[in-house]
KOLGU-4560 file (N, C-alpha, C; in nm, 3 decimals, padded with zeros to 5 digits):
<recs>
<n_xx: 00.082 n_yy: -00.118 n_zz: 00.000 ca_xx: 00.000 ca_yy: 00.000 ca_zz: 00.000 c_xx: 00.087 c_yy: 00.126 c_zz: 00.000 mol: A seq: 1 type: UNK>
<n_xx: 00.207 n_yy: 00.119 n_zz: 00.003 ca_xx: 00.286 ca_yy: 00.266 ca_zz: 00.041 c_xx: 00.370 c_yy: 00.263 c_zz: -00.070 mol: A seq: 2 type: UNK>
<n_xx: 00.410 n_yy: 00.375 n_zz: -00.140 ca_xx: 00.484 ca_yy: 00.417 ca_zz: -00.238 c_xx: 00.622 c_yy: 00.391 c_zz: -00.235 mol: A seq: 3 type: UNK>
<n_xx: 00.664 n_yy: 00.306 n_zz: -00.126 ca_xx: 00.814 ca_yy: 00.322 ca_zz: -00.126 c_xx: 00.896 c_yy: 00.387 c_zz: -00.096 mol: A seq: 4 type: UNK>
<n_xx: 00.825 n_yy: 00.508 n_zz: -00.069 ca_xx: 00.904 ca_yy: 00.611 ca_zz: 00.015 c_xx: 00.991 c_yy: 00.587 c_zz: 00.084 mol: A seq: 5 type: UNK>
<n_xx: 01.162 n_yy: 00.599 n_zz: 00.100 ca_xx: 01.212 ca_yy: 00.525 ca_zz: 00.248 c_xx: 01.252 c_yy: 00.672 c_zz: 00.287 mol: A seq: 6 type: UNK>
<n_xx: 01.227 n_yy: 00.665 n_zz: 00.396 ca_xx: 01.219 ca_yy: 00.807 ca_zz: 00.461 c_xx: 01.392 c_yy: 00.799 c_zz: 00.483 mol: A seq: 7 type: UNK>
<n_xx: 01.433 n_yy: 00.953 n_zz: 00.465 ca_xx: 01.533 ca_yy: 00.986 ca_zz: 00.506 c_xx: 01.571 c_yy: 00.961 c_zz: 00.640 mol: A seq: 8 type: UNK>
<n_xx: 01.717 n_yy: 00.934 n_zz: 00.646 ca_xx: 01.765 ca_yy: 00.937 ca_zz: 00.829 c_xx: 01.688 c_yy: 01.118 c_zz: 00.901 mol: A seq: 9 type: UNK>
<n_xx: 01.655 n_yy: 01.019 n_zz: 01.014 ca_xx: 01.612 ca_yy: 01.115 ca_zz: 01.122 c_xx: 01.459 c_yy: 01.163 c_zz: 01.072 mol: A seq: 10 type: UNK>
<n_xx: 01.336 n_yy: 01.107 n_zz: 00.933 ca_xx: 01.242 ca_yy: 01.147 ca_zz: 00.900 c_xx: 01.160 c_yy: 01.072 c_zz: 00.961 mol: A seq: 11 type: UNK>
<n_xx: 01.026 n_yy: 01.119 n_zz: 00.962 ca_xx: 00.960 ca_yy: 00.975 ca_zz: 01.030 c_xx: 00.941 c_yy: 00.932 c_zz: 00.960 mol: A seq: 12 type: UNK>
<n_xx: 00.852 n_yy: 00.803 n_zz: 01.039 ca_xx: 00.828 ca_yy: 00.675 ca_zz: 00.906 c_xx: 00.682 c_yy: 00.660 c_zz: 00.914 mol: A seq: 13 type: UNK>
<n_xx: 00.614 n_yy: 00.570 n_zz: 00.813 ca_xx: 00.481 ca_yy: 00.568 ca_zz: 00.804 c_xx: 00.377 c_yy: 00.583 c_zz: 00.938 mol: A seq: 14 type: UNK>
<n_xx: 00.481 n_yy: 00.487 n_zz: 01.008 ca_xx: 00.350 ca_yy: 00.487 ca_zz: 01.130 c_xx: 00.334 c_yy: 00.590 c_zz: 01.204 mol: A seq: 15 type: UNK>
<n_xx: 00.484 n_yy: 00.678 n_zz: 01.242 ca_xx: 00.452 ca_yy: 00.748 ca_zz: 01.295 c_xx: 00.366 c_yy: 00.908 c_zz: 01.271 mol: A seq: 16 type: UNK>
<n_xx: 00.404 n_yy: 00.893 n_zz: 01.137 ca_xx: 00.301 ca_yy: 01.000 ca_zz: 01.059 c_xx: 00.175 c_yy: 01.011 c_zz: 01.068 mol: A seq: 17 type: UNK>
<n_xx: 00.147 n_yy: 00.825 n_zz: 01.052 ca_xx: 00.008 ca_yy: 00.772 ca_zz: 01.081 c_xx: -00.067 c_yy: 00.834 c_zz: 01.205 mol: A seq: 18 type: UNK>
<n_xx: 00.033 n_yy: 00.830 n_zz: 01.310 ca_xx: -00.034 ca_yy: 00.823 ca_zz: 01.463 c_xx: -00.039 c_yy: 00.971 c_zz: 01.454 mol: A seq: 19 type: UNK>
<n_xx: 00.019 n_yy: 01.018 n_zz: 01.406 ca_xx: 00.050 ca_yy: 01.217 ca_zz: 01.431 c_xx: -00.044 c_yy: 01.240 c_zz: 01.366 mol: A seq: 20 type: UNK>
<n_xx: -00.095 n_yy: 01.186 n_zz: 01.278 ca_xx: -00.216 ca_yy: 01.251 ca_zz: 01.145 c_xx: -00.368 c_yy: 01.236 c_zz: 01.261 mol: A seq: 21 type: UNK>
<n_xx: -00.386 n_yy: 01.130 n_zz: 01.312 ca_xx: -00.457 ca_yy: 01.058 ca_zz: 01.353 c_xx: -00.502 c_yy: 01.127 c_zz: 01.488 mol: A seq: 22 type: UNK>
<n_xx: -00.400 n_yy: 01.205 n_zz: 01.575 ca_xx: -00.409 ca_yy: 01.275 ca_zz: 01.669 c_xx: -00.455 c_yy: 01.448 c_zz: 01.605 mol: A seq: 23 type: UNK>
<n_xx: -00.387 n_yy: 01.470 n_zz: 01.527 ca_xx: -00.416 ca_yy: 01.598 ca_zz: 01.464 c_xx: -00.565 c_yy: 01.608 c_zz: 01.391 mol: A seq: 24 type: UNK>
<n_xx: -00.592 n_yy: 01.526 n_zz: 01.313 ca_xx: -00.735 ca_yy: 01.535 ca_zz: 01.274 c_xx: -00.837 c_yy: 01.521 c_zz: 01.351 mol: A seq: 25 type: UNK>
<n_xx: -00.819 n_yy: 01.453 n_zz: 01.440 ca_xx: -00.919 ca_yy: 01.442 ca_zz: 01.590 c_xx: -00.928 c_yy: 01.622 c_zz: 01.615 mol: A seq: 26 type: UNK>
<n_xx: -00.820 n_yy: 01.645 n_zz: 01.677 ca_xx: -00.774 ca_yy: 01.838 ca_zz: 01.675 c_xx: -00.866 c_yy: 01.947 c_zz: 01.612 mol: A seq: 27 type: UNK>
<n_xx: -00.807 n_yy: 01.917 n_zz: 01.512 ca_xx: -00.813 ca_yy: 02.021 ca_zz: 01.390 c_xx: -00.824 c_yy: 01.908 c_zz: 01.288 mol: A seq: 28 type: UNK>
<n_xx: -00.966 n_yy: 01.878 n_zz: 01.297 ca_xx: -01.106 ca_yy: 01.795 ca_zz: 01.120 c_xx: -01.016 c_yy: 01.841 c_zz: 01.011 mol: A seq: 29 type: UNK>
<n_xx: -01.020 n_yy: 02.006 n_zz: 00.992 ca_xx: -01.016 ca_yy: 02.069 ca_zz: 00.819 c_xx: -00.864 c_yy: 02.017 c_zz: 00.791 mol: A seq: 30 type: UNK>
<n_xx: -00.740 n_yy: 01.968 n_zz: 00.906 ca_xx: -00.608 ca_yy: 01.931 ca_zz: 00.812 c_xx: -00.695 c_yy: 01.837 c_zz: 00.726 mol: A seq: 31 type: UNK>
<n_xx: -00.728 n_yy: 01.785 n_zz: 00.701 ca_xx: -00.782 ca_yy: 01.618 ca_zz: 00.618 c_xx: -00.803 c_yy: 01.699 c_zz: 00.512 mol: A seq: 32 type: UNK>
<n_xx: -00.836 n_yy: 01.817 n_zz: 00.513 ca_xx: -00.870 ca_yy: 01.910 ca_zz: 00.347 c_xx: -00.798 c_yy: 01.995 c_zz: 00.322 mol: A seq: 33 type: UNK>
<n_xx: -00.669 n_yy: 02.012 n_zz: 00.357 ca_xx: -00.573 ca_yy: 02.110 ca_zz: 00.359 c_xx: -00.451 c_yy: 02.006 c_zz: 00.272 mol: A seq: 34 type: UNK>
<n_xx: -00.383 n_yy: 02.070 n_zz: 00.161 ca_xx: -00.265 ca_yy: 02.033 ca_zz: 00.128 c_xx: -00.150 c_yy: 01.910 c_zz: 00.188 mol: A seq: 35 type: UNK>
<n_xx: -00.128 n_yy: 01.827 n_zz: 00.136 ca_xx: 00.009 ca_yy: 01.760 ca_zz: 00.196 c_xx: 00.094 c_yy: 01.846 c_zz: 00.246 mol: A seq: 36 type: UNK>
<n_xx: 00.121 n_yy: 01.950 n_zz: 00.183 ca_xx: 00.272 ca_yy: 02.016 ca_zz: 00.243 c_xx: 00.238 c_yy: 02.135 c_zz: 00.374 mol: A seq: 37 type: UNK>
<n_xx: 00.120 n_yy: 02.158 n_zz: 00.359 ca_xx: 00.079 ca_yy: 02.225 ca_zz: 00.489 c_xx: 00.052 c_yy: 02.155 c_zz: 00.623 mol: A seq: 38 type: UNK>
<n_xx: 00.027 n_yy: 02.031 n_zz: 00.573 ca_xx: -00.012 ca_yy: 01.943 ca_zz: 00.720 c_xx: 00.088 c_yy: 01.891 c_zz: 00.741 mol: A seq: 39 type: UNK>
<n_xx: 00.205 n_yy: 01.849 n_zz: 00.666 ca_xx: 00.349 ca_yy: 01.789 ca_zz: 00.698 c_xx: 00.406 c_yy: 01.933 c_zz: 00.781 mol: A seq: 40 type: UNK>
<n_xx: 00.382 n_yy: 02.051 n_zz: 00.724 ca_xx: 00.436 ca_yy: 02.157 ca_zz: 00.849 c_xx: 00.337 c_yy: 02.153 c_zz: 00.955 mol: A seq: 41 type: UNK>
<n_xx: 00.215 n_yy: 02.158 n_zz: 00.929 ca_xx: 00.146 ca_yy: 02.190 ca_zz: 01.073 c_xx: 00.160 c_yy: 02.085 c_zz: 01.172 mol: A seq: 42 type: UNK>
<n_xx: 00.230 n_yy: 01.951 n_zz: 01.136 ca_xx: 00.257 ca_yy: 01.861 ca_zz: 01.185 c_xx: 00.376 c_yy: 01.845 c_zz: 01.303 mol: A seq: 43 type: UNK>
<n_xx: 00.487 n_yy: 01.969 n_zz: 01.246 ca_xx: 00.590 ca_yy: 01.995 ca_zz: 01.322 c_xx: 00.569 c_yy: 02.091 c_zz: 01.375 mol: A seq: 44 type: UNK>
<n_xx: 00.476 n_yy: 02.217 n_zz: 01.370 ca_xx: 00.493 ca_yy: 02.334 ca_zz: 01.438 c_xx: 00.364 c_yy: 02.334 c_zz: 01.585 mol: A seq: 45 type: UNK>
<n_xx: 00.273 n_yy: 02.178 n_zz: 01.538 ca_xx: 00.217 ca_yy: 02.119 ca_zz: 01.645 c_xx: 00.302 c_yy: 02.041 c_zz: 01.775 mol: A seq: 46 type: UNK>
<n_xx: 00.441 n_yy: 02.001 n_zz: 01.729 ca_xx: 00.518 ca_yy: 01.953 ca_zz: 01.801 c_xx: 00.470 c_yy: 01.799 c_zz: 01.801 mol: A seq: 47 type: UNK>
<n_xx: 00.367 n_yy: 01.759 n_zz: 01.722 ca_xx: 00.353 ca_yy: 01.651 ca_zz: 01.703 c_xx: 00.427 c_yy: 01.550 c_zz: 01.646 mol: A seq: 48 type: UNK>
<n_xx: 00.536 n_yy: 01.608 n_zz: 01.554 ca_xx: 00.668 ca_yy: 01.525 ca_zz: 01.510 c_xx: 00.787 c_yy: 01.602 c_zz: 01.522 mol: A seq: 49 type: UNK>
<n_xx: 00.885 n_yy: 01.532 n_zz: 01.543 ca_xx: 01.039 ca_yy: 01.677 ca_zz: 01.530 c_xx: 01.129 c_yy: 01.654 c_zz: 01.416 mol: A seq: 50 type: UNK>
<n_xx: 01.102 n_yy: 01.632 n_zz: 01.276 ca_xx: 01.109 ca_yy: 01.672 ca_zz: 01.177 c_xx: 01.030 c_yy: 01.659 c_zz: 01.070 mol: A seq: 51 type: UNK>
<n_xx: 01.013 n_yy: 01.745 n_zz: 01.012 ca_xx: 00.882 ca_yy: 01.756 ca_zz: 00.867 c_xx: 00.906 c_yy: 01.655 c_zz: 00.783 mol: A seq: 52 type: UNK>
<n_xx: 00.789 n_yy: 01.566 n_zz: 00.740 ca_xx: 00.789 ca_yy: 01.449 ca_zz: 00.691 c_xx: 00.798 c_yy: 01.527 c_zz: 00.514 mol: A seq: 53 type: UNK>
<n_xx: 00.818 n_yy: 01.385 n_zz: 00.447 ca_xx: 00.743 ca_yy: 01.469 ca_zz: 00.279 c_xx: 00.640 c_yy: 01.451 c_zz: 00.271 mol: A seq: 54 type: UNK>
<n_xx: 00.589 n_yy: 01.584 n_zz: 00.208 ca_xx: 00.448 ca_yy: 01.603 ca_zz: 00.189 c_xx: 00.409 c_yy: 01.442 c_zz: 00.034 mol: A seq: 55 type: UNK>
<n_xx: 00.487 n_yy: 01.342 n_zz: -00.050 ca_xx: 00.419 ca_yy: 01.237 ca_zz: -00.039 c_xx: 00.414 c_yy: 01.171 c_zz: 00.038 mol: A seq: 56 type: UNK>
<n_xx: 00.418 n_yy: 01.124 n_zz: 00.156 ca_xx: 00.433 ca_yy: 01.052 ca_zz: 00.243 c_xx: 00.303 c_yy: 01.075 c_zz: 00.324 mol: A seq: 57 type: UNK>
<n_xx: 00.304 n_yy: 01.220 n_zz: 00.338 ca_xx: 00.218 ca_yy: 01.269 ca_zz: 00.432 c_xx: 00.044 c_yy: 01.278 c_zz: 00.321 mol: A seq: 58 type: UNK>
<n_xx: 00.098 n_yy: 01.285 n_zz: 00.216 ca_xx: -00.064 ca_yy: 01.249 ca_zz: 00.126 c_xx: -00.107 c_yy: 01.075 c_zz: 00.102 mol: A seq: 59 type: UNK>
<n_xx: 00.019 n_yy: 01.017 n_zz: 00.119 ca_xx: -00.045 ca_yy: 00.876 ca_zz: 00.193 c_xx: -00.076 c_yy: 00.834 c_zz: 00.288 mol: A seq: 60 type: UNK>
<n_xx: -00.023 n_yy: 00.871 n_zz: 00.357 ca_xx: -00.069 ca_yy: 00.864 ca_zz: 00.524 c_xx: -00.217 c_yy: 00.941 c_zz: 00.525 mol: A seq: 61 type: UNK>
<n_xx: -00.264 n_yy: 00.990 n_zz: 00.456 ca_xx: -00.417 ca_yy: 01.094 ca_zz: 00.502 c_xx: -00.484 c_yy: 01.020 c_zz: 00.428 mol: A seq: 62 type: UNK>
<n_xx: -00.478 n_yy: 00.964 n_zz: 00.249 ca_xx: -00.530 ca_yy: 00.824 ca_zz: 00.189 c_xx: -00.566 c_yy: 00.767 c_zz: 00.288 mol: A seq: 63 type: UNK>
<n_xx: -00.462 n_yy: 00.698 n_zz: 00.359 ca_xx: -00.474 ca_yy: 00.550 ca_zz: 00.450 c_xx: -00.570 c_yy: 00.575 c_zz: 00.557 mol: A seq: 64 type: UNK>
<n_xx: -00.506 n_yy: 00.716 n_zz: 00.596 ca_xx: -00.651 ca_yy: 00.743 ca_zz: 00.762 c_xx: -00.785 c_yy: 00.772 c_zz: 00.633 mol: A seq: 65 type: UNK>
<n_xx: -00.832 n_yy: 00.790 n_zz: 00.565 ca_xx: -00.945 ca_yy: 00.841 ca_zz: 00.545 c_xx: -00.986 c_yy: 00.670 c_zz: 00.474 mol: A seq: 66 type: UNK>
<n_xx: -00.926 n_yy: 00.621 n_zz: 00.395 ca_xx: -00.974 ca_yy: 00.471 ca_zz: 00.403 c_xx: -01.059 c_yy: 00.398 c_zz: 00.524 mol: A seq: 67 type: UNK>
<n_xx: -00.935 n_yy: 00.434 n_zz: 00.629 ca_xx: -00.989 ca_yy: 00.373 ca_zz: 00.755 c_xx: -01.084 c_yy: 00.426 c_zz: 00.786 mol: A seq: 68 type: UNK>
<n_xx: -01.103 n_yy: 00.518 n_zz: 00.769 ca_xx: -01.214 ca_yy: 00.589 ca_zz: 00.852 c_xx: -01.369 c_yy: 00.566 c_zz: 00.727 mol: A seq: 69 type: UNK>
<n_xx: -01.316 n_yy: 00.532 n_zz: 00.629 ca_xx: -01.428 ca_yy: 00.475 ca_zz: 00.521 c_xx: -01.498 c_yy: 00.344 c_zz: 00.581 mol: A seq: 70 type: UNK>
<n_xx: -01.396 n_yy: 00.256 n_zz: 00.592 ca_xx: -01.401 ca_yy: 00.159 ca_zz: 00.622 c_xx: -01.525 c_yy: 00.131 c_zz: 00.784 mol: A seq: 71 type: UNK>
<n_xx: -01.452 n_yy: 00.227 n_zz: 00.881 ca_xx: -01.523 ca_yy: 00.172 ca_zz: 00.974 c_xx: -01.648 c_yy: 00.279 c_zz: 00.968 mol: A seq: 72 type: UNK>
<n_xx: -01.670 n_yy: 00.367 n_zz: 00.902 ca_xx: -01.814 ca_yy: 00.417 ca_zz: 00.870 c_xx: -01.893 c_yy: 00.251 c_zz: 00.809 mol: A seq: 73 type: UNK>
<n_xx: -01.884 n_yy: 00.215 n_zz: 00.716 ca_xx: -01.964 ca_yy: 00.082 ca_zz: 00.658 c_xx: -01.982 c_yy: -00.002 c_zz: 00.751 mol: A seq: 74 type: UNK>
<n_xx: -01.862 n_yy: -00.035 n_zz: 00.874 ca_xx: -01.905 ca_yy: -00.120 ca_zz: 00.924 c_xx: -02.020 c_yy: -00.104 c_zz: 01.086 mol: A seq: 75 type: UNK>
<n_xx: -02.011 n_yy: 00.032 n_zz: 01.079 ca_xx: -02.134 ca_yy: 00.086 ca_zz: 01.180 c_xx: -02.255 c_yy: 00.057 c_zz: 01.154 mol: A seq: 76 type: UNK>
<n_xx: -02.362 n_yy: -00.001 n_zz: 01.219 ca_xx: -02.438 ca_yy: -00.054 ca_zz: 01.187 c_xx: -02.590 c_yy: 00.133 c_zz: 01.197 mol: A seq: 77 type: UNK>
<n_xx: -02.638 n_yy: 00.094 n_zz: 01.101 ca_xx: -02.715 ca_yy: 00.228 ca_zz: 01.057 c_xx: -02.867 c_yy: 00.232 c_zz: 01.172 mol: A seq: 78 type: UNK>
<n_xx: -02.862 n_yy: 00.328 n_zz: 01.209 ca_xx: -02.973 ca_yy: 00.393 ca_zz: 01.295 c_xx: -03.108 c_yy: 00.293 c_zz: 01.310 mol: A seq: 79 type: UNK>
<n_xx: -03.136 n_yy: 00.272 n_zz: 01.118 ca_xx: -03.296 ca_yy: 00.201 ca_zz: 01.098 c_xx: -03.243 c_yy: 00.071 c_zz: 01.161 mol: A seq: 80 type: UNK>
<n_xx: -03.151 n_yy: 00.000 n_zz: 01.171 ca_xx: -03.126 ca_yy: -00.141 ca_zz: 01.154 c_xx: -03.143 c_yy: -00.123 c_zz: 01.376 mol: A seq: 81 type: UNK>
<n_xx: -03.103 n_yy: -00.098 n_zz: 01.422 ca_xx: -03.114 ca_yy: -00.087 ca_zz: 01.541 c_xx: -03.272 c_yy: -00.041 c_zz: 01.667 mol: A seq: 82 type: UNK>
<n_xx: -03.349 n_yy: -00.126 n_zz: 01.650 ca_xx: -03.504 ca_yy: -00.138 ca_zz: 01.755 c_xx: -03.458 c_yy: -00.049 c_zz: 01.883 mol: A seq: 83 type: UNK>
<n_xx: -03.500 n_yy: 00.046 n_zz: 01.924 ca_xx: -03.462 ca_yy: 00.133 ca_zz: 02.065 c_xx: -03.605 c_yy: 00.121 c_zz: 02.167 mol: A seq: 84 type: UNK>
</recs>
């Protein structure tokens, strides 16, 4: 699923982008609609990582969370289907 990217020494790596994206969009929703290269900075000036990832890296990593987050929307079971 990942481009191959091998992150430079001292860059992060997928997961941890993952977990930083994942904490930040909880935060601040609109990064998820904001640019790769703005959320790879707002990423460091959050102190959420201590060096700026690449903005491809960081537009796969927001792919992958918004998959997931596709994903477990479908598997929520819908309002009508649930007797209260």
């Amino acid at each position: 699923m990942t481009s191959g990217h091998i992150p430079a020494k001292g860059e992060p790596g997928p997961d941890e982008i993952l977990g930083a994206l994942r904490e930040a969009v909880v935060d601040t929703p609109r990064l998820a609609e904001m640019p790769a290269e703005e959320v790879a900075r707002q990423l460091v000036l959050d102190g959420r990582l201590q060096q700026e990832p690449s903005s491809a890296m960081v537009a796969e990593m927001l792919d992958a969370l918004e998959a997931e987050e596709s994903a477990f929307e479908a598997e929520e079971p819908s309002e009508e289907g649930n007797p209260t």
